[in-house]
Residue frames as qw, qx, qy, qz and C-alpha x, y, z in Angstrom:
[[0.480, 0.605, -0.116, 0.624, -16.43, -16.65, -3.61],
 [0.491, -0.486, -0.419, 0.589, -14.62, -14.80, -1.05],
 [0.004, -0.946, -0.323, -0.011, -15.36, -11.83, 0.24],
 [0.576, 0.342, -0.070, 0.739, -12.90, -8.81, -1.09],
 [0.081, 0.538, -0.250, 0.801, -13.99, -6.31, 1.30],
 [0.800, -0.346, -0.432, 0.232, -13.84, -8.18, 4.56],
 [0.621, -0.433, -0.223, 0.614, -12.39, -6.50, 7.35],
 [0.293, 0.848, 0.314, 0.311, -12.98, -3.29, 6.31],
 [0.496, -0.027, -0.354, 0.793, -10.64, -0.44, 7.43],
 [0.044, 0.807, 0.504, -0.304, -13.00, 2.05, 9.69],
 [0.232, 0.516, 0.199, 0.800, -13.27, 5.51, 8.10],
 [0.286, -0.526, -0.507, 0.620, -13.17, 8.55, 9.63],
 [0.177, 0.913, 0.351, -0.107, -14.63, 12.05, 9.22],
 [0.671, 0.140, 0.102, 0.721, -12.51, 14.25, 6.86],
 [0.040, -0.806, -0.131, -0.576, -14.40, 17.31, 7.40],
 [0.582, -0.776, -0.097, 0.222, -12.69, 17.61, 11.34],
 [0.420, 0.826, -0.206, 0.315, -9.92, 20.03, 10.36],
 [0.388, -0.785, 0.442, -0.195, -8.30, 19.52, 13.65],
 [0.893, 0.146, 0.357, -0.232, -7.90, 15.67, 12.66],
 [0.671, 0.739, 0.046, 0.016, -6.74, 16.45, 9.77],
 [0.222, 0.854, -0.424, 0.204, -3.83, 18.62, 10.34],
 [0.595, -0.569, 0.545, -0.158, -2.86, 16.58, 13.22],
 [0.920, -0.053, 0.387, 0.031, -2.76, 13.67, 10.65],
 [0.501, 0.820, -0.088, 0.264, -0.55, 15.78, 8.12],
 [0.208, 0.813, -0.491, 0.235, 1.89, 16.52, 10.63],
 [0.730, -0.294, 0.617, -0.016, 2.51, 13.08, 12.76],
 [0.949, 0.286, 0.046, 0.123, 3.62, 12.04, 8.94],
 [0.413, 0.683, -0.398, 0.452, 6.04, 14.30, 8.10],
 [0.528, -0.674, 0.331, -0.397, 6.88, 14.16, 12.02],
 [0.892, -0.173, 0.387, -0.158, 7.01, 10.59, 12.12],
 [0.892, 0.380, 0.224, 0.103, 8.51, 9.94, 8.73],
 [0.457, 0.740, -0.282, 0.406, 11.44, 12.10, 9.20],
 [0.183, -0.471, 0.709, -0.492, 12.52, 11.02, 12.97],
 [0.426, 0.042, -0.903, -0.046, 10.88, 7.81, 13.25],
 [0.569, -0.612, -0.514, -0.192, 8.42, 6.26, 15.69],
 [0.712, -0.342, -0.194, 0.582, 10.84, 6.75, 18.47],
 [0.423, -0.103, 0.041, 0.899, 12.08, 9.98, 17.46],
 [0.197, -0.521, -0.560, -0.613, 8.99, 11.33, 17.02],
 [0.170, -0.085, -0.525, 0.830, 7.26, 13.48, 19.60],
 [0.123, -0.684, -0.671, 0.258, 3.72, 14.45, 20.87],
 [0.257, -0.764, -0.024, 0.591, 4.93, 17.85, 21.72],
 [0.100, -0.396, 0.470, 0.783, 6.88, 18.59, 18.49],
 [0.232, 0.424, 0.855, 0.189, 3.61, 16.70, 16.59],
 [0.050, 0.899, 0.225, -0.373, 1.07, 20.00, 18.31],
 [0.177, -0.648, 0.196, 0.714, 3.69, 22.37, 16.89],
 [0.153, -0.142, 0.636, 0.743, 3.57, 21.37, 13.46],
 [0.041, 0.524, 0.798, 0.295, 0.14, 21.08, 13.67],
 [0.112, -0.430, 0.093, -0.891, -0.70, 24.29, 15.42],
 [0.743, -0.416, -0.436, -0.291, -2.35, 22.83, 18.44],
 [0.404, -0.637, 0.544, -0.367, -1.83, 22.33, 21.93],
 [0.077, -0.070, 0.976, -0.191, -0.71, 18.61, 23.73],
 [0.390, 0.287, 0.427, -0.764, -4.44, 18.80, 24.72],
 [0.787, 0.322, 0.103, -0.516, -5.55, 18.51, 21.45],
 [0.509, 0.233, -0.811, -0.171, -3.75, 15.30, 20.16],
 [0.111, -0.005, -0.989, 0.095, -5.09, 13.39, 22.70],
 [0.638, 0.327, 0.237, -0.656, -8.57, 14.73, 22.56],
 [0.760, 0.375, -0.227, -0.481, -8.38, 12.92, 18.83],
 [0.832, -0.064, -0.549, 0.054, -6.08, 9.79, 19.83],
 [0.744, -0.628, -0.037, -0.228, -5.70, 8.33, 22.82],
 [0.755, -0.491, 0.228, 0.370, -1.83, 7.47, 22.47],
 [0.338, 0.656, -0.369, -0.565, 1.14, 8.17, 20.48],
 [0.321, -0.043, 0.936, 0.136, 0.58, 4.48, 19.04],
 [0.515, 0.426, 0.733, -0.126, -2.54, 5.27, 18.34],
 [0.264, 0.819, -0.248, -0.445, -1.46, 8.79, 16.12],
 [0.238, -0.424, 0.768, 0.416, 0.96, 6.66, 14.60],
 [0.376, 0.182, 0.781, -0.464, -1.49, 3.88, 13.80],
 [0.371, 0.798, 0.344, -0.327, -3.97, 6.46, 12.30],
 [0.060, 0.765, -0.386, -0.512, -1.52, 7.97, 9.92],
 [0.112, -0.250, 0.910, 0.312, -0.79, 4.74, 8.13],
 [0.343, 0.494, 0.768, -0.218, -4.32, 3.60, 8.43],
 [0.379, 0.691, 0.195, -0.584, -5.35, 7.08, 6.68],
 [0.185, 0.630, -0.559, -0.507, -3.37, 6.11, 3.65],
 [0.044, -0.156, 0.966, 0.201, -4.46, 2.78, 3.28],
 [0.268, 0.502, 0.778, -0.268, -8.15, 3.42, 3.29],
 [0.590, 0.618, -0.112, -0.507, -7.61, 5.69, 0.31],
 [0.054, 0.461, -0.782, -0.416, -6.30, 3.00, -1.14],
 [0.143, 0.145, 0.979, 0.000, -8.66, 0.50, -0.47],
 [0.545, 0.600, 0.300, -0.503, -11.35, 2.98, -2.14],
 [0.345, 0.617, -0.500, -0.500, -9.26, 2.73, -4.96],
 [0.211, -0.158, 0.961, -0.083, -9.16, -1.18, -4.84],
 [0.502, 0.522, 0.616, -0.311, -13.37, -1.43, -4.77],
 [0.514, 0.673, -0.030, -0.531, -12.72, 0.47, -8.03],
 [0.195, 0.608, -0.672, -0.375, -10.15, -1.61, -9.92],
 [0.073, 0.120, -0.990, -0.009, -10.29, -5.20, -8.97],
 [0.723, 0.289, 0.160, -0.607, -13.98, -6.20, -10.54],
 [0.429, -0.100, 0.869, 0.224, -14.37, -9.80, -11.74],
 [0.579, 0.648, 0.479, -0.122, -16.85, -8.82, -13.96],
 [0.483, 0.824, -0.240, -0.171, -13.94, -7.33, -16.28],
 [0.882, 0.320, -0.287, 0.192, -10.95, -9.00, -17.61],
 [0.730, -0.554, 0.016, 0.399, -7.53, -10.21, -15.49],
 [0.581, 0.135, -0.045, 0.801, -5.05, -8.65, -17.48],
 [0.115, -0.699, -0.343, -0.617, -7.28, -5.42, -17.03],
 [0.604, -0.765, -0.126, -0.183, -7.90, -5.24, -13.55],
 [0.888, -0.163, -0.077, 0.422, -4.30, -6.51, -12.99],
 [0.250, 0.337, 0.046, 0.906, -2.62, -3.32, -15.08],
 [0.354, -0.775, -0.333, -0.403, -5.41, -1.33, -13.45],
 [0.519, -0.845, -0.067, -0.111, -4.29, -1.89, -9.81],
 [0.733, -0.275, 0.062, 0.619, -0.38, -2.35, -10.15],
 [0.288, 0.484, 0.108, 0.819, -0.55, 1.20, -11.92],
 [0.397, -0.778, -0.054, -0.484, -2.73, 2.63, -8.76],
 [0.880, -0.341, -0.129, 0.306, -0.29, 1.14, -6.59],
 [0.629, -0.039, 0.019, 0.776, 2.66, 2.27, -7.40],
 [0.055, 0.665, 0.117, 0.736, 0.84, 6.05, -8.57],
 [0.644, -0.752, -0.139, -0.017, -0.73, 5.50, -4.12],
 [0.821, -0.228, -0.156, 0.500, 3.11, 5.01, -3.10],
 [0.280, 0.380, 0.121, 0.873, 4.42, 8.07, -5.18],
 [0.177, -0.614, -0.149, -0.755, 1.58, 10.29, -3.60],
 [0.623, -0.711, 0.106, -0.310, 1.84, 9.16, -0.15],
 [0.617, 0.570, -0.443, 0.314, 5.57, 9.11, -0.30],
 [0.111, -0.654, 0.493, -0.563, 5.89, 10.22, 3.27],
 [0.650, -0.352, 0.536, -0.408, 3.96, 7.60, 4.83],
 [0.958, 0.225, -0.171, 0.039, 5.34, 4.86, 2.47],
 [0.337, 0.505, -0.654, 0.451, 8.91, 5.83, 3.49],
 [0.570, -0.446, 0.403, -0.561, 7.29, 5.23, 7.14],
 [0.852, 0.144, -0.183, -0.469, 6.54, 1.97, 6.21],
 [0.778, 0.500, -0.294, 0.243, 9.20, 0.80, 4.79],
 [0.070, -0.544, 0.635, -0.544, 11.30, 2.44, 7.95],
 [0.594, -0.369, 0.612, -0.368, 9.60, 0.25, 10.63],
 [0.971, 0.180, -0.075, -0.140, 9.44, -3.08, 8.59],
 [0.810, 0.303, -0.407, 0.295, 13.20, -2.78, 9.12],
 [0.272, 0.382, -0.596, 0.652, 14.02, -1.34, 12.09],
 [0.636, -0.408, -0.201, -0.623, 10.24, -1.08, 13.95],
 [0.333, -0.357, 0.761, -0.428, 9.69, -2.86, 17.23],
 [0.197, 0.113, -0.917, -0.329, 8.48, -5.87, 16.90],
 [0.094, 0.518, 0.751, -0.400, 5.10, -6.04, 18.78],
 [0.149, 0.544, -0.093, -0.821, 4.43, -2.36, 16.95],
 [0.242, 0.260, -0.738, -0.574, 5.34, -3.86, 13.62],
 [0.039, 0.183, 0.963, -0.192, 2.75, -6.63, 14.61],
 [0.215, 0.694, 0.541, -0.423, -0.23, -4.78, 15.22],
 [0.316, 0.547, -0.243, -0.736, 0.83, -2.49, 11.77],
 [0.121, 0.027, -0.897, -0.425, 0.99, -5.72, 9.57],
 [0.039, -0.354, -0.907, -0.223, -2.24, -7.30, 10.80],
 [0.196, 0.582, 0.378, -0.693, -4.27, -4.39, 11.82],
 [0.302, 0.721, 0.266, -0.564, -3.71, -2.67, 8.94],
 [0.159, 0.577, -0.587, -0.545, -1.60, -3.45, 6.04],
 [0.258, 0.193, 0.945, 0.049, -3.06, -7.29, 5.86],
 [0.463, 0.646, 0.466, -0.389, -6.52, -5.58, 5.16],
 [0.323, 0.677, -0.446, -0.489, -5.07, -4.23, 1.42],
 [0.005, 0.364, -0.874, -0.322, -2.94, -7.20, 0.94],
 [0.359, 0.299, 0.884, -0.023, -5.69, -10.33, 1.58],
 [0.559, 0.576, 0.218, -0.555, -8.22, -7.71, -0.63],
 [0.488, 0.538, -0.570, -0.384, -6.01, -8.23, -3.80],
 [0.034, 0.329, -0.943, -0.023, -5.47, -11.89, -2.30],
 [0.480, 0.360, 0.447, -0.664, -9.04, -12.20, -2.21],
 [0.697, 0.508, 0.427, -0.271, -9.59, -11.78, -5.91],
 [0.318, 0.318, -0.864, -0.225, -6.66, -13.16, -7.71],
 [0.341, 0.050, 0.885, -0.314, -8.83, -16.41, -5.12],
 [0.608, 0.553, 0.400, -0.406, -12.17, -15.57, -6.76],
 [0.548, 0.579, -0.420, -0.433, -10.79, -15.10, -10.49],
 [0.067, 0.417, -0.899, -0.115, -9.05, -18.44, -9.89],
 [0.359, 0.287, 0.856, -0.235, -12.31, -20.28, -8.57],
 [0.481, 0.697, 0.222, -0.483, -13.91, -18.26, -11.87],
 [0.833, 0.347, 0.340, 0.266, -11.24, -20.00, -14.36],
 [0.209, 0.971, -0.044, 0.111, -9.26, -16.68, -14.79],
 [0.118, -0.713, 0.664, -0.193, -6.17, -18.09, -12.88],
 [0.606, 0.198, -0.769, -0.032, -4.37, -21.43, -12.99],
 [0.829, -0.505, -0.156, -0.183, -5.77, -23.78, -10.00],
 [0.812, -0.257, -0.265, 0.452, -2.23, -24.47, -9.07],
 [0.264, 0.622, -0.110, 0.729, -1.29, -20.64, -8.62],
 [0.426, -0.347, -0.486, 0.680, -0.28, -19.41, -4.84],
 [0.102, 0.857, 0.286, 0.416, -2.61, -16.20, -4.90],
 [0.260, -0.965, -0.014, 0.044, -1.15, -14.55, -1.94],
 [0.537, -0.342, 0.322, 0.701, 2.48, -15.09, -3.43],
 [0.419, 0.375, 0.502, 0.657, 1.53, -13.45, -6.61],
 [0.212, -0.930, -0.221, -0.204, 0.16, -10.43, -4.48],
 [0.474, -0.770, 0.132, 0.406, 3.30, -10.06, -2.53],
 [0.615, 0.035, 0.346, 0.707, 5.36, -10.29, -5.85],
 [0.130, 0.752, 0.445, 0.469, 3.17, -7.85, -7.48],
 [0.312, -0.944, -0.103, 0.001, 3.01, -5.10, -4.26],
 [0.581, -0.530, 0.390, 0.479, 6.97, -5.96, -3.81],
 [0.635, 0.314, 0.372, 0.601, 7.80, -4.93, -7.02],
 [0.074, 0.835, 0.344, 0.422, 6.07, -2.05, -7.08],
 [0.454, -0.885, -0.023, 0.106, 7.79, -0.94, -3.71],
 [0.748, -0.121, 0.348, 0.553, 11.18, -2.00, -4.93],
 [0.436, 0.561, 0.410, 0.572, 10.56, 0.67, -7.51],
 [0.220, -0.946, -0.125, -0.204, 9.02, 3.40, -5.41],
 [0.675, -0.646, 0.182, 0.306, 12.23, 2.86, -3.23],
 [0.632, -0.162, 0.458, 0.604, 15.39, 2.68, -5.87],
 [0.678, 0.586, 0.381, 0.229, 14.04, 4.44, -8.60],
 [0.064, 0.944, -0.230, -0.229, 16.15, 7.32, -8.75],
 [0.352, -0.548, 0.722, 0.233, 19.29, 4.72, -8.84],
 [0.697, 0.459, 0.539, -0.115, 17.20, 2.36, -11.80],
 [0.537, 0.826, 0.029, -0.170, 18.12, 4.33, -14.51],
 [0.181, -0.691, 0.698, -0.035, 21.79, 3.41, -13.78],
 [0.628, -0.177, 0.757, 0.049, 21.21, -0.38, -14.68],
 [0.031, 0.324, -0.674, -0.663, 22.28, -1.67, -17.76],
 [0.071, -0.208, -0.887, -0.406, 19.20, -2.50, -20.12],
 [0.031, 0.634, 0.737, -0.234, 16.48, -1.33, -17.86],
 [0.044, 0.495, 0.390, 0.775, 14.42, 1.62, -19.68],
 [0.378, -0.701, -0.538, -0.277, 11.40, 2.13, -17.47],
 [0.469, -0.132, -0.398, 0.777, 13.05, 4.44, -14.84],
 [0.289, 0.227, -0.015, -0.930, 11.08, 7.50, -16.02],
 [0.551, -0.174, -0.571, -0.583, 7.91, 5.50, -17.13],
 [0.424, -0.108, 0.803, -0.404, 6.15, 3.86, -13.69],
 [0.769, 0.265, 0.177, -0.554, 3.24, 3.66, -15.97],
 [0.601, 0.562, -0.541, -0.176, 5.22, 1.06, -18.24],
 [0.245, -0.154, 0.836, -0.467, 6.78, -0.43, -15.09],
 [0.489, 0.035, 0.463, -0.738, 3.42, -1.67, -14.30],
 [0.775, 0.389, -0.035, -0.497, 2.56, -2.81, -17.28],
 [0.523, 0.498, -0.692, -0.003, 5.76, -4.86, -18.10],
 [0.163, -0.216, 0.856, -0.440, 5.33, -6.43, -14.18],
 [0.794, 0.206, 0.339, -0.461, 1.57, -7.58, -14.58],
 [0.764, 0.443, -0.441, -0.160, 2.19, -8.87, -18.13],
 [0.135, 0.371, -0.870, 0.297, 5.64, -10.80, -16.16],
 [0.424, 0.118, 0.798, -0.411, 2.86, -12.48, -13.00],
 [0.726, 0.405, 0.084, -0.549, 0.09, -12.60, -15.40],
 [0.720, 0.564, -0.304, -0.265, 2.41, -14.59, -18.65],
 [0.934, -0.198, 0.229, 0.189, 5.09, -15.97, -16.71],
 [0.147, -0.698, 0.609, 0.346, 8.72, -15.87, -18.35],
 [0.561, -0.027, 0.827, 0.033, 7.79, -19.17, -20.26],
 [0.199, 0.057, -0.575, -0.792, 7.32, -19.27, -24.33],
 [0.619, 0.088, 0.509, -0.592, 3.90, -19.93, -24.94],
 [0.573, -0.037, 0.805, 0.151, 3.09, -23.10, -26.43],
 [0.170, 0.237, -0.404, -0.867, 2.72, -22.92, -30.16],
 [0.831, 0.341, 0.270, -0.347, -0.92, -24.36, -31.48],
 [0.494, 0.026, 0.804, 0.331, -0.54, -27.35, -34.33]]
């Protein structure tokens, strides 16, 4: 089986209050003026701090950036070690981590809107080093063990695991992004339920759109 918590993302110390704040205000900073519009100088200020001390803790403003995304994806991936366990059922773990998904997005709105900002406009060397540094290290975990459930009979042998992870995360973002405008299509209920969402998208990757065959 493959290993789901490969490439770990490093962790840092949460008890450095300076660290902290600095990583509280390069979001909002960052996630309301963009990489580019974003500033060192206006970073300190929101953080109470001098220049001085953002680069005492990073070493550029790539690397502040960097960190800020990073800090949100390593609580996610604590949440991950908790959900996605082959030693319970797929539909389980499945509803499990496409509800902590979408509940991660909601609660680290600021630095999902970040996200979501440089994937479309981002430089392209930047955007590089954010995909495989740090956002690969989430995706390949779930692509990891949809692999193992499949080599454990839990998943058809001819399923694409790491398309059924991007369908699964891309839904969930597709939601976090539109939902305000959702309730406005015709038939769709689940605007004001994510937790339903979730459940109605796993059940979709998990059952397929296809009747299931009737027994004799």
């Amino acid at each position: 089986m493959q290993d789901s918590t490969a490439n770990p993302i490093p962790q840092h110390s949460a008890s450095d209050p300076g660290r902290v704040r600095l990583i509280d205000a390069a979001a909002t900073e960052f996630s309301e003026r963009g990489y580019a519009g974003a500033s060192i100088s206006a970073i300190a200020e929101r953080a109470g701090v001098g220049k001085s001390t953002v680069f005492h803790h990073f070493h550029s403003k790539d690397a502040l950036y960097l960190a800020v995304i990073q800090e949100a994806a390593s609580e996610f991936a604590q949440k991950m070690e908790n959900v996605l366990n082959l030693d319970q059922d797929l539909v389980t773990c499945l509803r499990a981590f496409q509800s902590q998904h979408l509940e991660h997005l909601h609660h680290n709105s600021r630095v999902a809107r970040l996200i979501l900002r440089e994937l479309q406009e981002g430089d392209r060397e930047r955007l590089v080093t954010l995909v495989r540094d740090v956002l690969a290290v989430n995706f390949s975990r779930l692509v990891n063990y949809l692999n193992d459930a499949r080599e454990a009979g839990m998943v058809r042998p001819e399923v694409d695991c790491a398309a059924a992870a991007l369908s699964m995360m891309s839904a969930n973002v597709m939601y976090f992004q539109n939902r305000a405008m959702l309730e406005h299509l015709p038939g769709f209920e689940l605007a004001d339920d994510p937790n339903a969402y979730a459940m109605a998208v796993t059940d979709l990757i998990i059952n397929g759109l296809a009747p299931k065959e009737q027994s004799s």
